[in-house]
C-alpha positions in Angstrom: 33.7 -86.4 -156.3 35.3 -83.4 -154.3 36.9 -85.0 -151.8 39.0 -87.0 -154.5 39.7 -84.2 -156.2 40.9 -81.8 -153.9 41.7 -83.4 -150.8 45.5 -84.1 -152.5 46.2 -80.7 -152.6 44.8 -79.9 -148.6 48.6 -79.0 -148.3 48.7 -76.5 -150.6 45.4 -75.2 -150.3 44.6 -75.4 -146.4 40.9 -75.1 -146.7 40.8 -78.0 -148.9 41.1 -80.0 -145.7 38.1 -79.6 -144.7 37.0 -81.9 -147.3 38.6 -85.1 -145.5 35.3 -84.5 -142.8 32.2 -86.0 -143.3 30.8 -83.4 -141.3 31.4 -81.2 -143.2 30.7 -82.5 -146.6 27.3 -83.7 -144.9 26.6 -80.2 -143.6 27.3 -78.6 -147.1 25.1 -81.4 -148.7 22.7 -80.6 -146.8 22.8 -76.9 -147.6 22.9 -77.3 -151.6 20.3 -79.6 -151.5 18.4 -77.3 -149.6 19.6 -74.7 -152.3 18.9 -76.6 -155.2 15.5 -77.5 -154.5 14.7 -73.7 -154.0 15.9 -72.8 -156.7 15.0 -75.4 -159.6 10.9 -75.7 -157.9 9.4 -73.4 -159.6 10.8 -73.9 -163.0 9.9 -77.2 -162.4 6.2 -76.3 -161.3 5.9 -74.0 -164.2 6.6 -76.7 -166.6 4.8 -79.6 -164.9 1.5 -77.1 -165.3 2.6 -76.4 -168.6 2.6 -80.1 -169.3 -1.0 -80.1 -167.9 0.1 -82.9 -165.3 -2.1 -82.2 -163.0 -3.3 -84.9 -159.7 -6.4 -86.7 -160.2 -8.4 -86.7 -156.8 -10.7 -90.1 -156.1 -13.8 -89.1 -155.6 -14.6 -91.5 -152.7 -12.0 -89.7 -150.7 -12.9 -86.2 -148.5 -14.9 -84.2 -150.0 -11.6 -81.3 -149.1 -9.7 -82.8 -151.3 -11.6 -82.3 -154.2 -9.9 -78.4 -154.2 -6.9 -80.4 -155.1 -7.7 -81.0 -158.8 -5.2 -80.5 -160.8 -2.4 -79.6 -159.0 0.8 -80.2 -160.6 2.2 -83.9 -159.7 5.8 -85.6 -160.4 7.4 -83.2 -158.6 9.7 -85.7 -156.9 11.8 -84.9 -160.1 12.5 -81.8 -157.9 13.5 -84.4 -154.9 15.4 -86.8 -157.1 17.9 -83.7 -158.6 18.1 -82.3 -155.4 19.1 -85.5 -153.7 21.5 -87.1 -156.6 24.0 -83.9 -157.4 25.2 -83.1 -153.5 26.0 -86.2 -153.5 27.8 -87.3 -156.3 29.3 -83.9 -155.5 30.2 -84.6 -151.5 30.4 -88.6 -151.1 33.3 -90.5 -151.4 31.6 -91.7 -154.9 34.0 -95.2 -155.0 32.1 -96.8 -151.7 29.5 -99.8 -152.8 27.1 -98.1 -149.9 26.3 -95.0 -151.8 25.8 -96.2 -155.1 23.1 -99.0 -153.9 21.5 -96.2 -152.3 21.4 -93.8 -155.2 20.5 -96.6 -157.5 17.7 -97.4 -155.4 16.9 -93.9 -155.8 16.8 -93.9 -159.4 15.4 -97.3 -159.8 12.6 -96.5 -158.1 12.1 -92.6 -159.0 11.7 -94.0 -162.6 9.6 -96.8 -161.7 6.8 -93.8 -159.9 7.8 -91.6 -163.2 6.5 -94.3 -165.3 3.3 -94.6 -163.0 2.4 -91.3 -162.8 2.8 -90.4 -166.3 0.5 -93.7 -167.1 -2.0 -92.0 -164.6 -2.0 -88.4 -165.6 -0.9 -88.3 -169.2 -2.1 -91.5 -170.5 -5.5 -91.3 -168.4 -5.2 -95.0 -167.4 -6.6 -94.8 -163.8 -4.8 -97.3 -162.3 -1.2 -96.4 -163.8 1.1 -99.0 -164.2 -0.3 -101.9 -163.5 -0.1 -103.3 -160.2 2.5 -106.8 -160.6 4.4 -105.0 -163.3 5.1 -102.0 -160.2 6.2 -104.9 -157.6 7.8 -106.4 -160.0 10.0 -103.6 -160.2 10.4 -102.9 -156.5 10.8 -107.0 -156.4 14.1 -106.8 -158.9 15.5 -104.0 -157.1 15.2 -105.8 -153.9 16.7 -108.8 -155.3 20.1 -106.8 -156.7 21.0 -105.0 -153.2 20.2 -108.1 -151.6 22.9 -110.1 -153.7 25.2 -107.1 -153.5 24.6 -106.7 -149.5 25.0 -110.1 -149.3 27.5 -111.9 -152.2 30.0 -108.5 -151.5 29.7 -107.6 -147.8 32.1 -104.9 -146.6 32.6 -106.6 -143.2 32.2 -110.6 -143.3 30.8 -111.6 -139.9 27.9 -109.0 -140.7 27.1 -110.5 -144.6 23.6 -111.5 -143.8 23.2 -110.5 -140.2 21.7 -107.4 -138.5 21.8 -105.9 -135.1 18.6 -106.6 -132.6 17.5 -103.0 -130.7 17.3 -103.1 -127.3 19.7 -106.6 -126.8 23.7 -105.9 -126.0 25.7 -107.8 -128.0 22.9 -109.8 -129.5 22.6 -109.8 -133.7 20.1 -111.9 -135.6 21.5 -114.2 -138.4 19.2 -114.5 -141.7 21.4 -116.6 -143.7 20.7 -117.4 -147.4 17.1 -115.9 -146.6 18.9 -112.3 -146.1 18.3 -111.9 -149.8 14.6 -112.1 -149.4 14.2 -109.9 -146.0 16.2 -107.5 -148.3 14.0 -107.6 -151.1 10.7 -107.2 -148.7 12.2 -104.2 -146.7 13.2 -101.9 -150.2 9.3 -103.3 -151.5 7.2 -102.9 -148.1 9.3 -99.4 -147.7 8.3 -98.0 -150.9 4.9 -98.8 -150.9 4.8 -98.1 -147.2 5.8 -94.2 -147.6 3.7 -94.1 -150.9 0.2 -94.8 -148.9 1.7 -92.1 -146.8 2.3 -89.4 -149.3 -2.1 -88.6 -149.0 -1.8 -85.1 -147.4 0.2 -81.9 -148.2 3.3 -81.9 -146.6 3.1 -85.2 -144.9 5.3 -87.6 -146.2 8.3 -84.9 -147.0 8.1 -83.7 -142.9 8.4 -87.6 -142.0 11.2 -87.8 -144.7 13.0 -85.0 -143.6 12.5 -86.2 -140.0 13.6 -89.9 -140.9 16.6 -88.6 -142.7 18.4 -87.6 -139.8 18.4 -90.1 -137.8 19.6 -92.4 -140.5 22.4 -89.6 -141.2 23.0 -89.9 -137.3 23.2 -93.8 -137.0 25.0 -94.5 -140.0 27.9 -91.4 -139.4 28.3 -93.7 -135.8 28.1 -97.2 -137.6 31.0 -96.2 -139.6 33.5 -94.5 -137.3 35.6 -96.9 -135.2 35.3 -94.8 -132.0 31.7 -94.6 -131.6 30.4 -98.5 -132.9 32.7 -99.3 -130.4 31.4 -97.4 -127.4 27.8 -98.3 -128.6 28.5 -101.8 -129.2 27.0 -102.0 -132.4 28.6 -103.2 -136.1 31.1 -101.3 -137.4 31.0 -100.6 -141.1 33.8 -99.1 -143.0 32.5 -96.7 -145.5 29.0 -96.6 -143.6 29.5 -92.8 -142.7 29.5 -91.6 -146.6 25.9 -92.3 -146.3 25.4 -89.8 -143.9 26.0 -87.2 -146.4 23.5 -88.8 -149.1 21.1 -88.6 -145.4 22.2 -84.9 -145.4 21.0 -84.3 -148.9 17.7 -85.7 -148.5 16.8 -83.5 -145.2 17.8 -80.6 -147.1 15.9 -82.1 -150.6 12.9 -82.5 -148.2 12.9 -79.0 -146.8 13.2 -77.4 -149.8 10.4 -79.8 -151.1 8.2 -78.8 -148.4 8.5 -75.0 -149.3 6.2 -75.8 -151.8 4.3 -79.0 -150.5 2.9 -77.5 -147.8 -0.7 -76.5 -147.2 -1.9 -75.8 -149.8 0.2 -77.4 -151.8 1.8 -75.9 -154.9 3.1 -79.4 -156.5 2.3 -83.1 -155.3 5.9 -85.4 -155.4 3.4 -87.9 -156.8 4.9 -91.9 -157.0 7.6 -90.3 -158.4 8.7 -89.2 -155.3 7.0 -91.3 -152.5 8.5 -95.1 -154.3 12.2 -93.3 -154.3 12.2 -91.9 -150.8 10.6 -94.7 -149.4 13.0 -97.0 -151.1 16.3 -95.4 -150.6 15.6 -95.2 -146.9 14.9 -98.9 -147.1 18.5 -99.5 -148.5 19.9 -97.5 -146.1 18.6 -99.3 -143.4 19.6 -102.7 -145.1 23.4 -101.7 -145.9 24.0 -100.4 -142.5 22.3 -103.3 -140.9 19.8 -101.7 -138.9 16.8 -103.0 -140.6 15.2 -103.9 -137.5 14.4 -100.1 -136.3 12.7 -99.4 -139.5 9.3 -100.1 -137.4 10.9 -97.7 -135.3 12.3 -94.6 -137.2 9.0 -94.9 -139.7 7.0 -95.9 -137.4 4.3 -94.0 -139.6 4.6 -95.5 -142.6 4.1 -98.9 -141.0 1.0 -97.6 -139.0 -0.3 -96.4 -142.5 0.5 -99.7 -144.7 -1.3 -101.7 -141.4 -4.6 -99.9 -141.2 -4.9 -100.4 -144.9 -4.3 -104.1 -144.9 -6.8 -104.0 -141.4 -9.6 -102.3 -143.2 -9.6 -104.4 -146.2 -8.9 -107.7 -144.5 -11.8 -107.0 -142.4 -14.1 -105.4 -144.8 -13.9 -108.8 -147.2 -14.6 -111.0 -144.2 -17.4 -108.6 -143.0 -18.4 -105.9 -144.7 -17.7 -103.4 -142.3 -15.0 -101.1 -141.6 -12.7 -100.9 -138.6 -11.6 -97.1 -139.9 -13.3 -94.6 -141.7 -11.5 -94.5 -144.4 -7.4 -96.0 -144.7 -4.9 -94.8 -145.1 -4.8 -93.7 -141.4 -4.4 -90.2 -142.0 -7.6 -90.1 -144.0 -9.3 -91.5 -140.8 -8.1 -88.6 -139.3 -9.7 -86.1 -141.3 -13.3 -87.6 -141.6 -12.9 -87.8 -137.5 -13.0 -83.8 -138.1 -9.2 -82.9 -137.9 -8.0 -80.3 -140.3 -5.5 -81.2 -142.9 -2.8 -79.2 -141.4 -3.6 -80.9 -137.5 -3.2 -84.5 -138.7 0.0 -83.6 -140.3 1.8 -82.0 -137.8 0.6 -84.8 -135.2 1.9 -87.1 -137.4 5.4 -85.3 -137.7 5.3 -85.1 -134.0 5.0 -88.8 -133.4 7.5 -89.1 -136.7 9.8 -87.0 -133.9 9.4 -89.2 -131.0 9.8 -92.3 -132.6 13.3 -91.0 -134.3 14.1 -89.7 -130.6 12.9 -93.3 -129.5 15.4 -95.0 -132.2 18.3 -92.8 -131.3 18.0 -94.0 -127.8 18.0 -97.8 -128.5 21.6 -98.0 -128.9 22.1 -96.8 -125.1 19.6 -98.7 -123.6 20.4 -102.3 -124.1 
């Protein structure tokens, strides 16, 4: 909104210029995100425990968790604001890239909203139920896909994506695009909600996964550099860099109070919109194929629950302690604190890994 407002008058007012960067609209983003999510937390904390919205811990879970009771939940609300005004503030608001992003965002935010409050308020222990949730994350899928692929910004690249590792090699999807959209946005928000299980987790992988997304698609939509990395150019694609900017500094300012111990759980509220919007942004800057990559976690967590249960209805026994992954962890012995930071250091190397995919091919 900013940039179309005072960009025209750069010549009178010279530091108005700087608005014509996405650098540094990203960077400034960044920083009121960052700002915001200070700053609005603990009102929001206040009221959530005011509300009496407090986590309910399964009992079949660790036995450390059980501490956890009642902690204030839904506090992706804090993510969501933090996330949605530097960017309505700093992107080029017009481009069709931003707006299926934030509306994944919302879409999704109010679809965890509605199970959490279903959980916590309404004391149904399931929430929403389970098809009307996927249903949800199903529709969603459905519109970017048509949008993605019905209104492409570049033609040859409607319902095609770039293969890592292969120079000059892309992998057409064709009508079926619509339906590897529509998986990606669901298996991504359910992915990074199975992930959201320990303090400070899911936000440090966010935060992490944020970047390099900011990174690839600043690259995918300058001329210059998609060029010299052989990879898609996509007009418009670098907007999305400063929505990327925005959620690193949402996610830092989340983690102030996520962290052990957590003050306030994002709850589904937060996991299904993070999860999701990265999802889209992987889809609209056709790079869906590094999402095992750059959340590589979140895949690793989704797998060992669909391992354990697989092999516990065909056996009865159980390949891991307990799934999610990172509860395996912890009943291994591993403090809560250890497994997270491991985890944000593999988060790290397999962002690092991504990043260097588009040189080595």
């Amino acid at each position: 909104m900013l940039y179309y407002l005072l960009v025209p008058f750069r010549e009178e007012f010279i530091f108005f210029n700087l608005f014509r960067y996405i650098t540094f609209r990203a960077a400034a983003s960044a920083v009121l995100a960052l700002l915001i999510s200070l700053l609005i937390g603990p009102a929001i904390i206040r009221r959530l425990k005011k509300m009496q919205i407090g986590e309910e811990i399964r009992t079949d879970g660790p036995k450390t968790h059980l501490s956890k009771k009642g902690t204030p939940s839904m506090g992706g609300i804090i993510i969501i604001i933090s996330v949605l005004i530097p960017t309505l503030l700093f992107a080029k608001i017009g481009e069709t890239y931003v707006w299926l992003v934030l509306l994944s965002t919302v879409w999704l935010g109010a679809l965890g909203m509605l199970d959490d409050y279903l959980k916590i308020v309404k004391k149904l222990p399931k929430g929403l139920i389970g098809r009307y949730k996927l249903l949800g994350q199903i529709v969603l899928g459905v519109i970017v896909g048509i949008v993605v692929y019905y209104f492409p910004t570049v033609e040859e690249a409607r319902s095609s994506t770039t293969l890592p590792f292969f120079k000059n090699y892309e992998v057409e999807f064709g009508i079926f695009y619509i339906a590897v959209v529509t998986f990606i946005i669901t298996a991504m928000s359910n992915g990074s909600n199975l992930t959201d299980g320990l303090d400070g987790l899911l936000i440090g992988l966010v935060a992490i996964s944020s970047i390099a997304f900011g990174i690839i698609a600043y690259v995918s939509g300058r001329v210059d550099f998609s060029d010299y990395l052989n990879i898609i150019y996509l007009p418009g694609a670098g907007e999305l860099a400063i929505y990327c900017a925005a959620l690193f500094g949402a996610s830092l300012g989340f983690m102030w109070y996520n962290t052990f111990p957590a003050q306030v759980f994002m709850g589904d509220t937060g996991a299904l919109a993070v999860g999701g919007a990265l999802g889209t942004i992987a889809v609209v800057i056709k790079k869906e194929l590094l999402l095992p990559l750059i959340c590589g976690i979140f895949l690793l967590e989704s797998l060992s629950v669909i391992i354990q249960v697989s092999v516990f209805k065909r056996t009865g026994k159980r390949v891991f302690k307990m799934a999610p992954l990172h509860h395996h962890f912890e009943l291994l012995g591993w403090p809560e604190p250890r497994v997270v930071v491991r985890f944000w250091i593999v988060g790290i190397l397999l962002a690092l890994l991504t990043l260097t995919t588009f040189k080595i091919r």
